[in-house]
C-alpha positions as CSV (number, residue, x, y, z in Angstrom):
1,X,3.0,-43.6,-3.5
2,X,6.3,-44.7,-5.0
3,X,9.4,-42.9,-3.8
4,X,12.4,-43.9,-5.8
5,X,16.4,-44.0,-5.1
6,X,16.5,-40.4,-7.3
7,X,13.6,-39.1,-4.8
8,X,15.0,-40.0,-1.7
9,X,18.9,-38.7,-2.7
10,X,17.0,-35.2,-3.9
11,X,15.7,-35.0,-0.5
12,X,18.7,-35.6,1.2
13,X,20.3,-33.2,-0.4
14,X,17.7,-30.5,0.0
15,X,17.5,-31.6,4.2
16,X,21.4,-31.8,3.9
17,X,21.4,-27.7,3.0
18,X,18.2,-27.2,5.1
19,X,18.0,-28.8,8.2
20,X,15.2,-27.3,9.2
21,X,13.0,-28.6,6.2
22,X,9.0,-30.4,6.5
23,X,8.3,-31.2,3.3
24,X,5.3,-33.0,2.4
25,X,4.5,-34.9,-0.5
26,X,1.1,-35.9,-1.9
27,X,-0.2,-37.7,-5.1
28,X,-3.4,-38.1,-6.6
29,X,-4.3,-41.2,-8.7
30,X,-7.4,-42.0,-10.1
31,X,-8.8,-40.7,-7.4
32,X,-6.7,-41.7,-4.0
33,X,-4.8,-39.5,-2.4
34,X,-1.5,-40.8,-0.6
35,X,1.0,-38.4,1.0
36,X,4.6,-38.8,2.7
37,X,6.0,-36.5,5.2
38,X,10.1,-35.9,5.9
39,X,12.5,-34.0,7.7
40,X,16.0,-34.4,8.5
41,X,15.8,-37.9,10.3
42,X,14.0,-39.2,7.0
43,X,10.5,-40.5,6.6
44,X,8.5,-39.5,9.9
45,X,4.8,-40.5,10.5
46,X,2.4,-38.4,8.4
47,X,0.7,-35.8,9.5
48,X,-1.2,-32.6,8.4
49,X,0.6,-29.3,7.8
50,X,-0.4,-25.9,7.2
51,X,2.0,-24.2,4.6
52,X,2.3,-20.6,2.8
53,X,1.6,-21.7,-0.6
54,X,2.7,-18.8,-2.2
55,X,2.1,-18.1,-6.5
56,X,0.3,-21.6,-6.5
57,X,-2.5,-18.6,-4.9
58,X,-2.2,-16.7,-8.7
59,X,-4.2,-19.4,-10.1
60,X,-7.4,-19.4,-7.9
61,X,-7.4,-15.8,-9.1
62,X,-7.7,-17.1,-13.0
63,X,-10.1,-19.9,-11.2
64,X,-12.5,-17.0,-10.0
65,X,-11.8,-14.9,-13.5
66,X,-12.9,-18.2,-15.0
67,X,-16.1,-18.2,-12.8
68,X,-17.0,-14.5,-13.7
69,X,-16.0,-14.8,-17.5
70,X,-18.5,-17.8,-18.0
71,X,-21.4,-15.8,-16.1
72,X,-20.8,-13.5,-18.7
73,X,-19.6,-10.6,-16.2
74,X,-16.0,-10.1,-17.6
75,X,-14.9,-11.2,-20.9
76,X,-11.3,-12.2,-21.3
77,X,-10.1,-9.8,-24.6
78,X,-11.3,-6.4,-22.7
79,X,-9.3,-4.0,-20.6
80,X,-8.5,-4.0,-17.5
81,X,-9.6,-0.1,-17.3
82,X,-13.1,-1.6,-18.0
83,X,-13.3,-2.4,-14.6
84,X,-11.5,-0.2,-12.9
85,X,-13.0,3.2,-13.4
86,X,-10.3,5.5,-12.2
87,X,-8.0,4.3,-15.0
88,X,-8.0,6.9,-18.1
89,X,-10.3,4.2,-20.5
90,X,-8.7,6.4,-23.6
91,X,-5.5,5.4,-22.6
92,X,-4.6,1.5,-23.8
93,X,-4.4,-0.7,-21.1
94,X,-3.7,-4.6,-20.9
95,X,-6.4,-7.4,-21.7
96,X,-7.7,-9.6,-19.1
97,X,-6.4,-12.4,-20.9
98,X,-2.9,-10.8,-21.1
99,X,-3.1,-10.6,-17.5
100,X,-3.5,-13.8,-16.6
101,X,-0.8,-15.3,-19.3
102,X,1.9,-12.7,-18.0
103,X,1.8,-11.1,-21.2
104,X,1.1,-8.1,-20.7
105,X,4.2,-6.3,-20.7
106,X,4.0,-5.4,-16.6
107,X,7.7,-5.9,-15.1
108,X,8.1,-8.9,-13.0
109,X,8.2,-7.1,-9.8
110,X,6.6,-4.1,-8.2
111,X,9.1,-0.6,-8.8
112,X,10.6,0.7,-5.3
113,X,8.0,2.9,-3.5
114,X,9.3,5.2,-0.8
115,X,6.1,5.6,0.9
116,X,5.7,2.3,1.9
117,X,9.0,2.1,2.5
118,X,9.0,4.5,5.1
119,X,5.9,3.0,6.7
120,X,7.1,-0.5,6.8
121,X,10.3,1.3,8.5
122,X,8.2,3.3,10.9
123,X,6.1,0.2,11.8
124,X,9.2,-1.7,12.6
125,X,11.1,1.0,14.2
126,X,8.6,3.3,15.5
127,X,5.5,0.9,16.5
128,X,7.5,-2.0,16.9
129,X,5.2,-4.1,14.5
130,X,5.8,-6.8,12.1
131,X,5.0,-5.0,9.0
132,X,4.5,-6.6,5.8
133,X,7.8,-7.6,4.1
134,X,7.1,-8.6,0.8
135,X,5.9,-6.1,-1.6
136,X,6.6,-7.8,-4.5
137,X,3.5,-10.0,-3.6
138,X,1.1,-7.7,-2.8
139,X,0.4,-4.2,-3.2
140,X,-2.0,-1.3,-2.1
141,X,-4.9,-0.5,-4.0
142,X,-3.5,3.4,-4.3
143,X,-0.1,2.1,-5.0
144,X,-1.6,-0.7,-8.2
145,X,-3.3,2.0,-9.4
146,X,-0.5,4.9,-9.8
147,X,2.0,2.3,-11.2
148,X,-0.4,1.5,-13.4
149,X,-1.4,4.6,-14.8
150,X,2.5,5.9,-14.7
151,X,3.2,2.7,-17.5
152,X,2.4,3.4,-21.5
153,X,2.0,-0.1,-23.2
154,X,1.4,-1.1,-26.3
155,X,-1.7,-2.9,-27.8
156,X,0.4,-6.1,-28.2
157,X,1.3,-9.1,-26.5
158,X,4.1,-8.7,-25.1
159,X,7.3,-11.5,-24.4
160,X,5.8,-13.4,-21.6
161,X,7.6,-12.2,-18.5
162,X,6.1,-13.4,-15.0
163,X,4.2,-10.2,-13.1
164,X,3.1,-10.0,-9.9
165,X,2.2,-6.6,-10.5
166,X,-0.2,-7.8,-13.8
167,X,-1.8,-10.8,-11.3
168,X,-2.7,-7.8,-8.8
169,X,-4.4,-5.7,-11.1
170,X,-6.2,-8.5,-12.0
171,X,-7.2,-9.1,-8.8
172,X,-8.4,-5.6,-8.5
173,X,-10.5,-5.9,-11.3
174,X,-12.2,-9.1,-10.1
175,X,-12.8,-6.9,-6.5
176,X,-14.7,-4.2,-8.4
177,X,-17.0,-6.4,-10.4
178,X,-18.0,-7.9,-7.1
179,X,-18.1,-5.6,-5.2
180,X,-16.2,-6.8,-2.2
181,X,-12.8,-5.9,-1.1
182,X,-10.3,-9.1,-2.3
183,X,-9.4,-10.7,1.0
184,X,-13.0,-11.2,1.5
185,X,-14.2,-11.7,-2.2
186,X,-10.9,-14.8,-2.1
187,X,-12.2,-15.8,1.5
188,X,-16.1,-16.6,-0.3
189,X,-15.0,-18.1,-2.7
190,X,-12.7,-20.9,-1.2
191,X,-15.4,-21.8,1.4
192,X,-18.2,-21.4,-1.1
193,X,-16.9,-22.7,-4.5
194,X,-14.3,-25.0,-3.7
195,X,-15.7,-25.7,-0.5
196,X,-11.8,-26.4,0.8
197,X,-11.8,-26.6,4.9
198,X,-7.9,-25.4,5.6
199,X,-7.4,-23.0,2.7
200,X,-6.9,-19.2,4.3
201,X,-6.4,-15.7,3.2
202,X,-3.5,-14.3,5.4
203,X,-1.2,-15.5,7.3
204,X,-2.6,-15.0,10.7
205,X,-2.9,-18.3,11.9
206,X,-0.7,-20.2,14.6
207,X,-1.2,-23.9,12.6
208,X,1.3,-22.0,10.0
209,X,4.7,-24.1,10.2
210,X,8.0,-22.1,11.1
211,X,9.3,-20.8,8.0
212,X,13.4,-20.9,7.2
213,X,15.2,-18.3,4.7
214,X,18.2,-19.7,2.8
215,X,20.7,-18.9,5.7
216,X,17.9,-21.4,7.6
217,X,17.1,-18.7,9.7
218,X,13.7,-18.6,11.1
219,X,11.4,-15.9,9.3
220,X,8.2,-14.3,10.3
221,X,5.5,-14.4,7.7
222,X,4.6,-11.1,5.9
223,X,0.8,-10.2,7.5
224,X,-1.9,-9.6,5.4
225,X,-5.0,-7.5,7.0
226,X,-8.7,-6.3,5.5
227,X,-7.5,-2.5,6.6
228,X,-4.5,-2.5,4.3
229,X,-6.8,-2.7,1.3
230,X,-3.8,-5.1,-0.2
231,X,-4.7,-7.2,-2.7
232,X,-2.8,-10.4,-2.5
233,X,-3.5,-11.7,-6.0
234,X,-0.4,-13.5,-6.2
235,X,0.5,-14.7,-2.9
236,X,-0.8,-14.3,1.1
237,X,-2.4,-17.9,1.5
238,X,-2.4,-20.8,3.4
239,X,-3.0,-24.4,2.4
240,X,-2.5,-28.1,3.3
241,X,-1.2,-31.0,1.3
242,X,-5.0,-32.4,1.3
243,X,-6.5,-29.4,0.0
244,X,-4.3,-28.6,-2.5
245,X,-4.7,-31.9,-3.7
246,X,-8.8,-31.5,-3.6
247,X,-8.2,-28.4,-5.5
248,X,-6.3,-30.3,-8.4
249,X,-9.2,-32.6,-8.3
250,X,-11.6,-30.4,-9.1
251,X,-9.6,-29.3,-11.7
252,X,-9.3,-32.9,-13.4
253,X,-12.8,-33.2,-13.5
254,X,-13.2,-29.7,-14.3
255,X,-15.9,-29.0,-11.2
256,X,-17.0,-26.6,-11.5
257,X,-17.6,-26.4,-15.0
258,X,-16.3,-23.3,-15.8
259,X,-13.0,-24.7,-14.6
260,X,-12.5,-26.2,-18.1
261,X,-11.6,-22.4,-19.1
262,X,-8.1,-22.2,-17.2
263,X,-6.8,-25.7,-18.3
264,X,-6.3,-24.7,-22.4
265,X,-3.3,-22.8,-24.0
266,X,-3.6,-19.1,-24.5
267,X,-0.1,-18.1,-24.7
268,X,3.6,-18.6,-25.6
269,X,5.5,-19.1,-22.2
270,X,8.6,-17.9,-24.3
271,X,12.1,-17.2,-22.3
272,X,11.8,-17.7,-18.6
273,X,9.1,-20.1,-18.3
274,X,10.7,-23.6,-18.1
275,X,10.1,-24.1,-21.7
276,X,6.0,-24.1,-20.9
277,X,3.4,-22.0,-22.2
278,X,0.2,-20.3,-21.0
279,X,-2.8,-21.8,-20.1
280,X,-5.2,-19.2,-17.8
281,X,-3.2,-18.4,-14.8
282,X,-1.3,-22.1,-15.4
283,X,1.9,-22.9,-16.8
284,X,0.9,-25.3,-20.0
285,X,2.9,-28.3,-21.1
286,X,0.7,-28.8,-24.8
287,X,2.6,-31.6,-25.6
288,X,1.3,-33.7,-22.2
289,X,-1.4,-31.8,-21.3
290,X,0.3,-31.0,-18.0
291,X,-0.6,-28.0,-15.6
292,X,1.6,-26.6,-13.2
293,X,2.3,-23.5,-10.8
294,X,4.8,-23.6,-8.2
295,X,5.3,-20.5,-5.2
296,X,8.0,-19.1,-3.6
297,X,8.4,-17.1,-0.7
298,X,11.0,-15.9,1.9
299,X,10.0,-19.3,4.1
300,X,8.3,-21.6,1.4
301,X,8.4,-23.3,-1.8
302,X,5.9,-25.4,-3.3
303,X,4.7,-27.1,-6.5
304,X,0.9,-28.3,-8.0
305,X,0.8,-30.0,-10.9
306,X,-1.3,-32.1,-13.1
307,X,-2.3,-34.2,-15.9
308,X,-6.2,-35.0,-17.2
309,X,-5.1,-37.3,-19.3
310,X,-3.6,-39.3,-16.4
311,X,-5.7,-38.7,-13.8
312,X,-2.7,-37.6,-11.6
313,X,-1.6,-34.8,-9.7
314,X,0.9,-34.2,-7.3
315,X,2.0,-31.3,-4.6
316,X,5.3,-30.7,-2.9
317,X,5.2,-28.4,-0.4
318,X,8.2,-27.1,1.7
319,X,9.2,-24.4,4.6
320,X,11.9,-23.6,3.5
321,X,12.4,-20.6,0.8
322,X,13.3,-21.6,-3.0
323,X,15.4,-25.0,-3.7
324,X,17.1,-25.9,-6.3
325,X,15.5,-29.8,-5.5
326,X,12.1,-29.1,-6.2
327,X,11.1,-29.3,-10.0
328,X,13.9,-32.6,-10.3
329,X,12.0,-34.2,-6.9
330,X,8.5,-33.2,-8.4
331,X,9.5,-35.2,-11.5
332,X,11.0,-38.2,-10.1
333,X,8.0,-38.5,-7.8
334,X,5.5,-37.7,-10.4
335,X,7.6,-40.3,-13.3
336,X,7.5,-43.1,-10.7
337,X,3.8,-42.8,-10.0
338,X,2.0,-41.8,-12.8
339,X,2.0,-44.8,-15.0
340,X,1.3,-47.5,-11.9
C-alpha cells in the first residue's frame, strides 16, 4: 500500500485534533490485502484492532434482504406491513426497496421518546447501569412499531434522506420472516454466510478499542443485549480491518451470488448524499461503479468502499467520533493505489 504526502498531512491533521486516534488502514488489490496502522507518534507496527463499525452494519442488513429476496421469501416492491402483521396492511406503508435506498420518506433520526428516556435515566441514576445511549441507532421493537404506525406516507418515493429509523424497520421485517429475534438472526448469518471470524453483534467485548468523543474524552460504548428486543439494523457491531476487507471481497466477486443484488443503482441519492445514488443499502457512484458506506458513532468513524471494475477496496477505520479527514484520506489512499 502507497501512502502519499496528501495521506500522511490528512493524518496529521486528524492525530493533531485527536490525540488519542488508532486508525487503521487496509486495501484490497487484486486480491492482497495490505494494511497500515497510526497514532500520534506516526506509523507504529501493525497490528489487529477491534473497532465499532457503525452504519457500514446497514449494509449487511440489505446483504441478508438480498439473501431472502433471491430465495424468493421477500420481494423488494412490497410493504413493509407484509411482514409485519401488527401494522394496519390497509394503511400505505413504505416498499422494501424504499427502505433500503432511504427513500422512504422516514425522518433521519428516531423522534424523542420519554419512556425510554426515563429508563435510560433510571438505569443510570437509579441502577447505576450503563444504559444504552444512542437511540438514534437502534430502537425497541414496541417503540419501531408505534412510530411507525403514528406516520401517514405517501405511495411515492420520497427525496432520499438517510433513516435510521427506515433501516430498523427493515430489520424488523427481516426478523419476522425468520423467525428469530435480529441480534441472533445478524449473529447466523455472519458466522454462517460470510463465515467472518471477528465480526460481532454488540458491543460486549473487551478486544473493543477505547473510544474518544470530539472533546477526546473517553466514551463508553452504547450496550446492545438479546433482552432489549432492539434491533440494531443500522449500527451495534464490531469488526476488524481484515474482515471488513473479506467482506468487500465477497462483494467483488459477488459470493454469494445473490450479492450481485445490492451492488446495482435503485435510487437517486439526491441532496445530502455526497452527490451518490442508491444502490441496495450502498451509496452508488454509476459513473465508476463505486460502492461505499461509511459509520459514525459517539467514539468511531469508518469508511468501506469499492470498485468491481478495479478489483480494489479499501477501509479506514478510526476511534475517534466523525472527522472531517476521512472521505479526503479515503480518496488520497484509494487514488494512489488503485491504478498500481
Amino acid at each position: 500500500m502507497k501512502i502519499n504526502e496528501q495521506s500522511i498531512e490528512l493524518i496529521q491533521k486528524l492525530m493533531d485534533k485527536h490525540p488519542h486516534t488508532l486508525l487503521t488502514i487496509g486495501v484490497l488489490h487484486k486480491g492482497e490485502t495490505s494494511f497500515k496502522l497510526f497514532d500520534a507518534s506516526g506509523e507504529i507496527p501493525y497490528e489487529s484492532h477491534l473497532y465499532e463499525m457503525g452504519s457500514i452494519g446497514k449494509t449487511f442488513t440489505t446483504s441478508l434482504l438480498a439473501k431472502y429476496v433471491s430465495k424468493g421469501k421477500m420481494n423488494l416492491d412490497d410493504s413493509v406491513a407484509k411482514y409485519i402483521s401488527v401494522l394496519d396492511d390497509e394503511k400505505y406503508y413504505p416498499t422494501l426497496k424504499r427502505l433500503a435506498t432511504h427513500t422512504a420518506g422516514y425522518p433521519a433520526d428516531y423522534e424523542l421518546d420519554m419512556k425510554l428516556l426515563m429508563n435510560l435515566l433510571w438505569k443510570y441514576y437509579i441502577k447505576r447501569e450503563q444504559p444504552i445511549i444512542q437511540d438514534n441507532m437502534t430502537v425497541s421493537k414496541e417503540k419501531l412499531i408505534r412510530l411507525a404506525k403514528k406516520r401517514k406516507l405517501k405511495d411515492t418515493d420520497y427525496p432520499w434522506v438517510y433513516s435510521n429509523f427506515g433501516m430498523s424497520l427493515l430489520g424488523l421485517a427481516l426478523s419476522n420472516v425468520a423467525g428469530k429475534d435480529f441480534l441472533t438472526l445478524m449473529t447466523e448469518y455472519i458466522n454462517q454466510d460470510l463465515k467472518l471470524k471477528n465480526t460481532f453483534v454488540g458491543t460486549n467485548y473487551d478486544q473493543l478499542v477505547k473510544g474518544y468523543d470530539v472533546k477526546n474524552q473517553e466514551i463508553i460504548p452504547w450496550f446492545i443485549t438479546k433482552d432489549d428486543q432492539y434491533i440494531p439494523a443500522g449500527g451495534g457491531m464490531l469488526t476488524t480491518a481484515e474482515d471488513l476487507l473479506e467482506y468487500a471481497r465477497l462483494n467483488l466477486e459477488e459470493t454469494p451470488e445473490y450479492l450481485t443484488l445490492c451492488h446495482d443503482y435503485q435510487a437517486p441519492g439526491g441532496k445530502g448524499s455526497g452527490n451518490m445514488d442508491m444502490a441496495l443499502g450502498w451509496w452508488f457512484n454509476t459513473r465508476d461503479k463505486i460502492c461505499w458506506h461509511a459509520g459514525n458513532v459517539n467514539g468511531c468513524a469508518t469508511s468501506l468502499s469499492f470498485t468491481k471494475g478495479k478489483d480494489f477496496a479499501i477501509v479506514a477505520l478510526a476511534n475517534v467520533y466523525s472527522y472531517d479527514e476521512r472521505e479526503p484520506l479515503t480518496n488520497a489512499v484509494l487514488l494512489e493505489n488503485w491504478d498500481n
